[in-house]
C-alpha positions as CSV (number, residue, x, y, z in Angstrom):
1,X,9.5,31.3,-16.0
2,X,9.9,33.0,-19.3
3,X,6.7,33.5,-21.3
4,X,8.7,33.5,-24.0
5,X,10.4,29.8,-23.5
6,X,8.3,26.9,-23.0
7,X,8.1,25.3,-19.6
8,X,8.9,21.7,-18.9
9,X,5.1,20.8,-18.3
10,X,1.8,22.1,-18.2
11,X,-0.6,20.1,-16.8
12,X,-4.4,21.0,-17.0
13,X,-6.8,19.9,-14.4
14,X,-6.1,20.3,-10.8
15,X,-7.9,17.9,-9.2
16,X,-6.1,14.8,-7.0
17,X,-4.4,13.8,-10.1
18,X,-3.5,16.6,-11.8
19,X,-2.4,18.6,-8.2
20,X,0.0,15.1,-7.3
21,X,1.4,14.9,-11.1
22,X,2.3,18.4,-10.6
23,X,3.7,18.5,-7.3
24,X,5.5,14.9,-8.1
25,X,7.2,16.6,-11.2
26,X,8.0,19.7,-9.7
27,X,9.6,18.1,-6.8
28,X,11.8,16.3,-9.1
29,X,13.4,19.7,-10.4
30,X,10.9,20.2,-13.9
31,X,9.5,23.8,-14.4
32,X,5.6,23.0,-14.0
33,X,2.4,25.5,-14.7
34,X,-1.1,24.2,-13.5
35,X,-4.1,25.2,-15.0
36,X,-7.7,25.3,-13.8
37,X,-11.0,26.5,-13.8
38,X,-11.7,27.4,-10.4
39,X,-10.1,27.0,-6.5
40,X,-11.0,24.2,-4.4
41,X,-13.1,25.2,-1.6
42,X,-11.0,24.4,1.6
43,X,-11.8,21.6,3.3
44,X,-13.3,21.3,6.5
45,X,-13.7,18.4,9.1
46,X,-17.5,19.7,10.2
47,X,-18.5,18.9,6.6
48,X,-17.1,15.6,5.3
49,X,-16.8,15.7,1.6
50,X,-19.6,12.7,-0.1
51,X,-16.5,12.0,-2.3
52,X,-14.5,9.2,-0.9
53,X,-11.7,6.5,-2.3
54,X,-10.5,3.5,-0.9
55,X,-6.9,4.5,-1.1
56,X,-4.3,1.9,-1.6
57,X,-1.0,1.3,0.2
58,X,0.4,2.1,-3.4
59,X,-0.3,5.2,-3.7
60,X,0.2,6.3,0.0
61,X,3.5,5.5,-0.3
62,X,3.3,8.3,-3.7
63,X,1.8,11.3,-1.1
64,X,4.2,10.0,1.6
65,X,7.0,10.8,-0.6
66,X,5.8,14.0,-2.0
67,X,6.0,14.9,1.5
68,X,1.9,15.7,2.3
69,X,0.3,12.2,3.4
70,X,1.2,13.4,6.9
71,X,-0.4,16.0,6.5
72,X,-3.1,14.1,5.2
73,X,-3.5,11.3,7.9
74,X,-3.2,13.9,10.9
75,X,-6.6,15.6,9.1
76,X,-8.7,12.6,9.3
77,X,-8.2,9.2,7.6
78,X,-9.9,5.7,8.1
79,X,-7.7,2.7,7.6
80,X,-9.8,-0.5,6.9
81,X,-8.2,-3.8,8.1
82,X,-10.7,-6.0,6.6
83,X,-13.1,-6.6,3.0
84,X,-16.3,-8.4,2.9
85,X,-17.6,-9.0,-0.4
86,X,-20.9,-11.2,-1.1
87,X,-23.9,-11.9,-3.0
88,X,-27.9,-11.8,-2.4
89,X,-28.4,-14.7,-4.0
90,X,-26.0,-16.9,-1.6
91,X,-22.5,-18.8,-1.5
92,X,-20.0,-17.7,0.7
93,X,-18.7,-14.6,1.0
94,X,-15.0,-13.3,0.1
95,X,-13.0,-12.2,2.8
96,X,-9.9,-10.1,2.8
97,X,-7.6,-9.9,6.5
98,X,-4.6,-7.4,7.0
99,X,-3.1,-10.1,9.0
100,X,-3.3,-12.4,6.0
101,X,-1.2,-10.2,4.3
102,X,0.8,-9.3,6.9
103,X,0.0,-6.1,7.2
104,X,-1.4,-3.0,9.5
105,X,-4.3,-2.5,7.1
106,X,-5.4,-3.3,3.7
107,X,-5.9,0.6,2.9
108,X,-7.3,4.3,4.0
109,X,-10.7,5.7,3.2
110,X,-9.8,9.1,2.2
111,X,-12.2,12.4,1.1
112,X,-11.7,13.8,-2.2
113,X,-11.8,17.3,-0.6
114,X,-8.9,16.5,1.9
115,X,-6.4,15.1,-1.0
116,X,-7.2,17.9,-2.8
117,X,-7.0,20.3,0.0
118,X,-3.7,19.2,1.2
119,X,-1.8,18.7,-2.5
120,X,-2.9,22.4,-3.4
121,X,-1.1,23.8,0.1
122,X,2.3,21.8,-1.1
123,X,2.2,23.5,-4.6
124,X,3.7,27.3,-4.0
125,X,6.3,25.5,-1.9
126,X,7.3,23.3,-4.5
127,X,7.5,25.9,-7.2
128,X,4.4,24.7,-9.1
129,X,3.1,28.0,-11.2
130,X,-0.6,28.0,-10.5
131,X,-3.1,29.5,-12.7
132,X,-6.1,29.7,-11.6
133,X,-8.8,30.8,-12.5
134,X,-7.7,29.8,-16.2
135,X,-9.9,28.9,-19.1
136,X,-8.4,26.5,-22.0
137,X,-9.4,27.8,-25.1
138,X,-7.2,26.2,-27.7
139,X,-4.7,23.6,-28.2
140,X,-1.2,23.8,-30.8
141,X,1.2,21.6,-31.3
142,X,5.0,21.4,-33.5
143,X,7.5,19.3,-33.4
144,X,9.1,21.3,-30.3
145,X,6.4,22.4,-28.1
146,X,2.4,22.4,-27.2
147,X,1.2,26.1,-27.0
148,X,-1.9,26.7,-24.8
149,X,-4.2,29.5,-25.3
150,X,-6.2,30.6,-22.1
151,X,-8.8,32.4,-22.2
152,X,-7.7,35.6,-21.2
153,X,-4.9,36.1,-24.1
154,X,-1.7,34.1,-22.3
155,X,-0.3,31.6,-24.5
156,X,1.6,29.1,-22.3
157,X,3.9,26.7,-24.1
158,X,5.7,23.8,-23.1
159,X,7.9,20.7,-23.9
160,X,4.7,18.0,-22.3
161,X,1.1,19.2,-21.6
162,X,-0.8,16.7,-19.2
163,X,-4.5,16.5,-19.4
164,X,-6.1,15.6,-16.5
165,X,-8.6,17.6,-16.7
166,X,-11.8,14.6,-15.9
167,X,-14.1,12.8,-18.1
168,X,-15.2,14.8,-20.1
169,X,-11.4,16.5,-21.2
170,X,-11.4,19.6,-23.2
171,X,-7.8,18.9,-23.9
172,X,-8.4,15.3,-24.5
173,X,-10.8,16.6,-27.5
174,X,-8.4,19.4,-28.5
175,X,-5.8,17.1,-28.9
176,X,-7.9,15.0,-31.3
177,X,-8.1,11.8,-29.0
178,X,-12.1,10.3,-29.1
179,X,-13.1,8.0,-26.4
180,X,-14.3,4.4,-26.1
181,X,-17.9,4.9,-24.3
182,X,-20.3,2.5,-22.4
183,X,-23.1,4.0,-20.5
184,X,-24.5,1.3,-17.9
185,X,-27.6,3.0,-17.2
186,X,-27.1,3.1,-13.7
187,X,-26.3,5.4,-11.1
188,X,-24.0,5.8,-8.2
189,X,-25.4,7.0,-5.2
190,X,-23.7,8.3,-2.6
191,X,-24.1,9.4,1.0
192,X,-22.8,8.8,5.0
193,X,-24.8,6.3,6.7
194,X,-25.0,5.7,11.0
195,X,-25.8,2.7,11.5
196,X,-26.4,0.1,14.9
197,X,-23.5,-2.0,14.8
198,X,-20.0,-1.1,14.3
199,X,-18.4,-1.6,11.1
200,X,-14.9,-3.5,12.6
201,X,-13.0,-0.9,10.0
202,X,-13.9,-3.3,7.3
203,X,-15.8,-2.8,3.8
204,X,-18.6,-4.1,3.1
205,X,-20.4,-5.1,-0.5
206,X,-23.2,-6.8,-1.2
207,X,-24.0,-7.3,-4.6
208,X,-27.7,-7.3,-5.3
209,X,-29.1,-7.8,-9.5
210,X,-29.7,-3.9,-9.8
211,X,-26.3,-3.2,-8.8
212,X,-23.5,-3.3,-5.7
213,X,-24.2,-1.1,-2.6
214,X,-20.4,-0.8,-0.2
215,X,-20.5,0.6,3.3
216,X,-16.7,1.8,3.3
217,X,-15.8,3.0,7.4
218,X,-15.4,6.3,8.2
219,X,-15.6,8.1,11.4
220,X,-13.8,7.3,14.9
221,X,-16.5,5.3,16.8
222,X,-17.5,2.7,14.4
223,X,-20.9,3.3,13.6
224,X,-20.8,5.6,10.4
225,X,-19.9,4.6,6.9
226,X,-20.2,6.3,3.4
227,X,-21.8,4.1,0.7
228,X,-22.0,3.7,-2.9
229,X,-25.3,2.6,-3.8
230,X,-25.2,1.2,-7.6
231,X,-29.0,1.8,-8.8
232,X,-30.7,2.0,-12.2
233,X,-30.6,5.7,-13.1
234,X,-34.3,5.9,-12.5
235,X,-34.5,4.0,-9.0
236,X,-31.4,6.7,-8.3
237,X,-33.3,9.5,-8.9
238,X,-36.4,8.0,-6.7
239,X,-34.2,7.4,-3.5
240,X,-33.0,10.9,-3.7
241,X,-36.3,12.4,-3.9
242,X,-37.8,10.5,-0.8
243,X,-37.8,11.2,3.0
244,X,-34.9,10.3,5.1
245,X,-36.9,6.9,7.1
246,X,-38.0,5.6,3.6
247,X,-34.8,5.7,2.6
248,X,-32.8,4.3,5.7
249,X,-35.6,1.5,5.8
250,X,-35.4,0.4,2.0
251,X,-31.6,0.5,2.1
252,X,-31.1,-1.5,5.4
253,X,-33.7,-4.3,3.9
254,X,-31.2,-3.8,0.6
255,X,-28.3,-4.5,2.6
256,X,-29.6,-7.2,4.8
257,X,-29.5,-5.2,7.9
258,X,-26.1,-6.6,8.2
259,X,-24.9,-3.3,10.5
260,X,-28.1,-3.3,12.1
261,X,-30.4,-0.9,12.7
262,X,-29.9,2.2,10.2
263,X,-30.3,5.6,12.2
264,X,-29.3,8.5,10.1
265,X,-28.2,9.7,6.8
266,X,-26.7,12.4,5.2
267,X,-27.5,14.6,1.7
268,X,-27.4,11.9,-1.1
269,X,-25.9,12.5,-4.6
270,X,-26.4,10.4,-7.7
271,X,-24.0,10.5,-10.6
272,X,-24.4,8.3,-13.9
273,X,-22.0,5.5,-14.1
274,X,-20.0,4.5,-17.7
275,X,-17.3,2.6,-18.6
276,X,-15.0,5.1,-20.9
277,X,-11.4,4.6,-22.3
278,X,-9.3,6.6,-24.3
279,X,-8.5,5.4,-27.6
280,X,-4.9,7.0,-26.6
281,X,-2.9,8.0,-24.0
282,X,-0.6,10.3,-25.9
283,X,-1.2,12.7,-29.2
284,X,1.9,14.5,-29.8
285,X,3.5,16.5,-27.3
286,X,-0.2,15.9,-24.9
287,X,-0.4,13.3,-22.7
288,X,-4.0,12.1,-20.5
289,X,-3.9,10.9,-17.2
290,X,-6.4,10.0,-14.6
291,X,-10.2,10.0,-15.7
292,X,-9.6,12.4,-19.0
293,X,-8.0,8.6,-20.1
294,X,-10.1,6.4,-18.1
295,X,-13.3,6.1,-16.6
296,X,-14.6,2.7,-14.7
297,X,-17.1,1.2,-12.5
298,X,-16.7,2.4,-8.8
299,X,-17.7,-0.7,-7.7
300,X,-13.7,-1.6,-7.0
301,X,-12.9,2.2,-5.7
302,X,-10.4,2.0,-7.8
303,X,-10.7,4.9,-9.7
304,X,-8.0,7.8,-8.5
305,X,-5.7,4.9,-7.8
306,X,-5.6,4.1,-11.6
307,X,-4.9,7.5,-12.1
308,X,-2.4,7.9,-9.3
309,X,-0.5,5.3,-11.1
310,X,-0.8,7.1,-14.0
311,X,1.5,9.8,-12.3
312,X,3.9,7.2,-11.0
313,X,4.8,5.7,-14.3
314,X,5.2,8.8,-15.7
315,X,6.7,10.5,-13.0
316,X,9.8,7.2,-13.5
317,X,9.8,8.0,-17.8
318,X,10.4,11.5,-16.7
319,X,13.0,10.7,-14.4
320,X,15.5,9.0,-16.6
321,X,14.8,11.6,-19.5
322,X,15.8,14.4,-17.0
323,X,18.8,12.1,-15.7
324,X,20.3,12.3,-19.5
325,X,19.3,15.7,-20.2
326,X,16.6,14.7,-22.6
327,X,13.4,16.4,-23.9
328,X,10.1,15.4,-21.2
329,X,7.9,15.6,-24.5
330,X,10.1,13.2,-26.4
331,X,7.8,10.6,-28.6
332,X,9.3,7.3,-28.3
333,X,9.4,7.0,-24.3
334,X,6.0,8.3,-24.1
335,X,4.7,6.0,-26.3
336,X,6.1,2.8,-24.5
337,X,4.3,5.3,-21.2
338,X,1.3,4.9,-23.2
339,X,1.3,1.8,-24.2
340,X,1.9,0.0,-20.7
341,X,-0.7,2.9,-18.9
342,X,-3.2,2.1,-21.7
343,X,-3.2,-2.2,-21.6
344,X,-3.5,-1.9,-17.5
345,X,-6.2,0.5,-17.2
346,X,-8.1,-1.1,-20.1
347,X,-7.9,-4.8,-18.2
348,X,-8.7,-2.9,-14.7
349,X,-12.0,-1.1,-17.2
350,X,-12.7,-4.4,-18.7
351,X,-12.5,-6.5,-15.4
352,X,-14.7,-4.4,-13.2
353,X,-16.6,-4.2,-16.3
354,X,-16.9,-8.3,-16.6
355,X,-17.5,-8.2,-12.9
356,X,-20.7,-5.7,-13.1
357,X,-22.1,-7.8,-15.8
358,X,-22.3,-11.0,-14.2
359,X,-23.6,-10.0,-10.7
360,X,-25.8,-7.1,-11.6
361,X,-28.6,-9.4,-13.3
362,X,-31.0,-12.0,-12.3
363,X,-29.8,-14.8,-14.9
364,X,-30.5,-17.8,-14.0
365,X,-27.2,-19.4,-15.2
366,X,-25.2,-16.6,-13.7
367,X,-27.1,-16.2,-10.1
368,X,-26.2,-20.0,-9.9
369,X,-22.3,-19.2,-10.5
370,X,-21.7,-16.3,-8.9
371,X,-21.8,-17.4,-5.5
372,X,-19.9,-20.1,-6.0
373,X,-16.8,-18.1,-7.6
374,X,-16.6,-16.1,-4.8
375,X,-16.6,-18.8,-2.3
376,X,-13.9,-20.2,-5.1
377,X,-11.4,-17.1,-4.9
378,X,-11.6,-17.4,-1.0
379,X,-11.0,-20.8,-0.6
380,X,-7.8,-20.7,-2.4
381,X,-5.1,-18.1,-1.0
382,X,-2.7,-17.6,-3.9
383,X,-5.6,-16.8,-5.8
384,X,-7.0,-14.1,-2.8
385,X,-3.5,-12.9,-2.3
386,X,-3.1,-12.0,-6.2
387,X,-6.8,-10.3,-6.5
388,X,-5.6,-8.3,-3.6
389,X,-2.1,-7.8,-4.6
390,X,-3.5,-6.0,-7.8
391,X,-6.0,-3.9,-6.1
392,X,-2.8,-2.4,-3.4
393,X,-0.7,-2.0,-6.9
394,X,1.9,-4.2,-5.3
């Protein structure tokens, strides 16, 4: 690449998204620099990464493509075959079958540090210019190109920048975009959990009025799962300061003891939850993908598959650009990127959102109807096959 010409893409933010829109994009033929802060730590199977996703059969088929889910699955995945989803206060639960759906499994429990681990191997290989450690320092922008300046002096310029550089984007903010922000007040706690019984690959959530706590499988013999604990900050910050049996013993009375007896658990991490949208996907010749455009409640795990898909819509815009020889940064096909990217993550935001609201309280009025709708959605299959059908991005 010449430092002179601008690249095809720059992309800043190397995490899950930002490694697969690079990889995708350079696989396709497009001249692509990556920038960020600092190299991933390896990963390593004696120390399971706390960050999981419920991956779903959408994007699988994106990683299988790109030629690394191999890769991936041979390391150490955990298909799920089944869903459970009910509430403390009663009605019947909602139940999700692979066989229902005809299929294997519903989707994979994957670790953030694996993803991340595997996608950065498959860069050099795929031509992807990596700079790391790199420092954004400041954003410009013509009608022909988006000029980075990092913080050692290079100026990198190119035809499309891509931030995916998280939440809190310094792109995102160079590039003049503000954010849509609702803090819940809770937190999500995270850990790995053995517990008595064995978890019959399934998830499990139980919604409770301070928040949803999911056991999601992981492990080969059935009797570990990491969970999501939703808390208010302040009950977060308790359970993380107390000794191991108090917390086993106050989060298997949360749960029901529904896997029995719990016997051991890992470190626990707490992160504050919000609901955050930005107010656009594209300014200019910059682009924001994956949580640097939209942040949501975990309690769906649907977070890096919003911004997986992301990558997949753009990855097709970019496609029939490159197939007619036109400009990656042009405006109009970006914009009709941004407008479908920015109506489906703000009805995924808005639903989980809806669906917090209503089970995370002790209302009467809504106590009485919650059980009920969930015994609702699973009494009626086109309505279970659709909820599910959105969650796989099918």
């Amino acid at each position: 690449m010449s430092r002179r010409d601008p690249i095809d893409v720059a992309i800043v933010g190397a995490g899950v998204v930002g490694a697969a829109a690079a990889l995708a994009l350079a696989r396709d033929g497009w001249r692509v620099a990556l920038v960020e802060a600092r190299e991933p730590a390896p990963w390593r199977a004696e120390q399971p990464d706390l960050r999981v996703y419920a991956f779903a059969p959408d994007n699988t088929a994106l990683l299988d493509e790109l030629g690394v889910w191999k890769a991936i699955a041979d390391a150490r995945v955990q298909p799920y075959r089944g869903m459970r989803v009910w509430d403390a206060a009663g009605g019947d639960a909602l139940r999700f079958e692979a066989d229902a759906f005809g299929r294997r499994e519903l989707g994979w429990i994957v670790e953030n540090g694996l993803l991340v681990d595997r996608l950065w191997q498959a860069l050099p290989g795929a031509g992807v210019r990596v700079l790391c450690p790199a420092q954004l320092v400041a954003l410009e922008q013509d009608a022909d190109q988006a000029t980075l300046e990092l913080g050692d002096g290079m100026r990198l310029r190119a035809r499309l920048v891509l931030a995916a550089d998280g939440g809190d984007s310094k792109l995102r903010a160079l590039a003049g975009i503000d954010t849509y922000t609702h803090d819940y007040g809770q937190n999500g706690l995270v850990a790995f959990v053995d517990h008595e019984l064995p978890h019959e690959a399934a998830c499990w959530q139980r919604f409770l009025p301070t928040g949803p706590i999911a056991f999601l499988p992981f492990g080969g013999d059935g009797r570990r799962s990491s969970i999501v604990w939703t808390l208010p900050e302040t009950e977060a910050v308790r359970l993380q300061q107390v000794d191991d049996a108090t917390f086993l013993r106050e989060l298997e009375h949360a749960f029901a003891g529904t896997l029995g007896a719990l016997t051991g658990v890992s470190k626990r991490v707490a992160f504050p939850l919000r609901r955050q949208l930005a107010q656009a996907h594209v300014a200019g010749r910059v682009a924001v993908i994956g949580d640097a455009a939209h942040v949501v409640h975990p309690l769906a795990g649907q977070g890096v598959n919003l911004g997986l898909r992301d990558v997949a819509a753009l990855r097709g815009v970019l496609q029939r650009q490159q197939a007619t020889g036109r400009d990656p940064g042009a405006a109009a096909p970006l914009a009709r990127w941004a407008r479908e990217r920015r109506s489906e993550n703000a009805v995924a935001a808005y639903s989980f959102d809806g669906i917090n609201r209503l089970f995370s309280n002790d209302d009467l009025l809504a106590t009485l109807a919650r059980g009920p709708l969930l015994g609702l959605v699973g009494k009626l299959p086109p309505l279970r096959h659709a909820f599910w059908r959105r969650a796989a991005g099918l």
